[in-house]
C-alpha positions, 0 to 999 in steps of 0.5 A, spaced: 602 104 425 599 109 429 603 116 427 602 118 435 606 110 438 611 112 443 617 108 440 615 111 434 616 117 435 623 116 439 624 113 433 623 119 429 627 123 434 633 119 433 632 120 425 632 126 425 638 127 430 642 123 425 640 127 419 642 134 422 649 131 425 649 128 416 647 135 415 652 138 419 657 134 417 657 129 411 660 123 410 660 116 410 659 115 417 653 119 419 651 117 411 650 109 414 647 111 420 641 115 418 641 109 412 640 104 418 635 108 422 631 108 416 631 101 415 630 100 423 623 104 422 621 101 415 621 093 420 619 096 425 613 099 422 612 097 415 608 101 410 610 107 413 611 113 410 617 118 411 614 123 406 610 125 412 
């Protein structure tokens, strides 16, 4: 997958907007959000790395 694909990269975005909100605020709600936003860009781009 190319790291520069647009929907990627909106992905991404989103990810990381769910992560500030967890961080912001931690419970189990934003916790499944940010679960399943991982798990939308694992099918999406399989193989892809989030230690990047």
């Amino acid at each position: 997958m190319n790291a520069d694909h647009p929907v990627l990269n909106a992905l991404l975005e989103q990810l990381r907007s769910l992560n500030e909100q967890y961080s912001q605020f931690p419970n189990e709600i934003n916790r499944y959000r940010v679960v399943r936003q991982e798990r939308l860009i694992a099918q999406w781009a399989p193989g892809f790395s989030f230690a990047a």
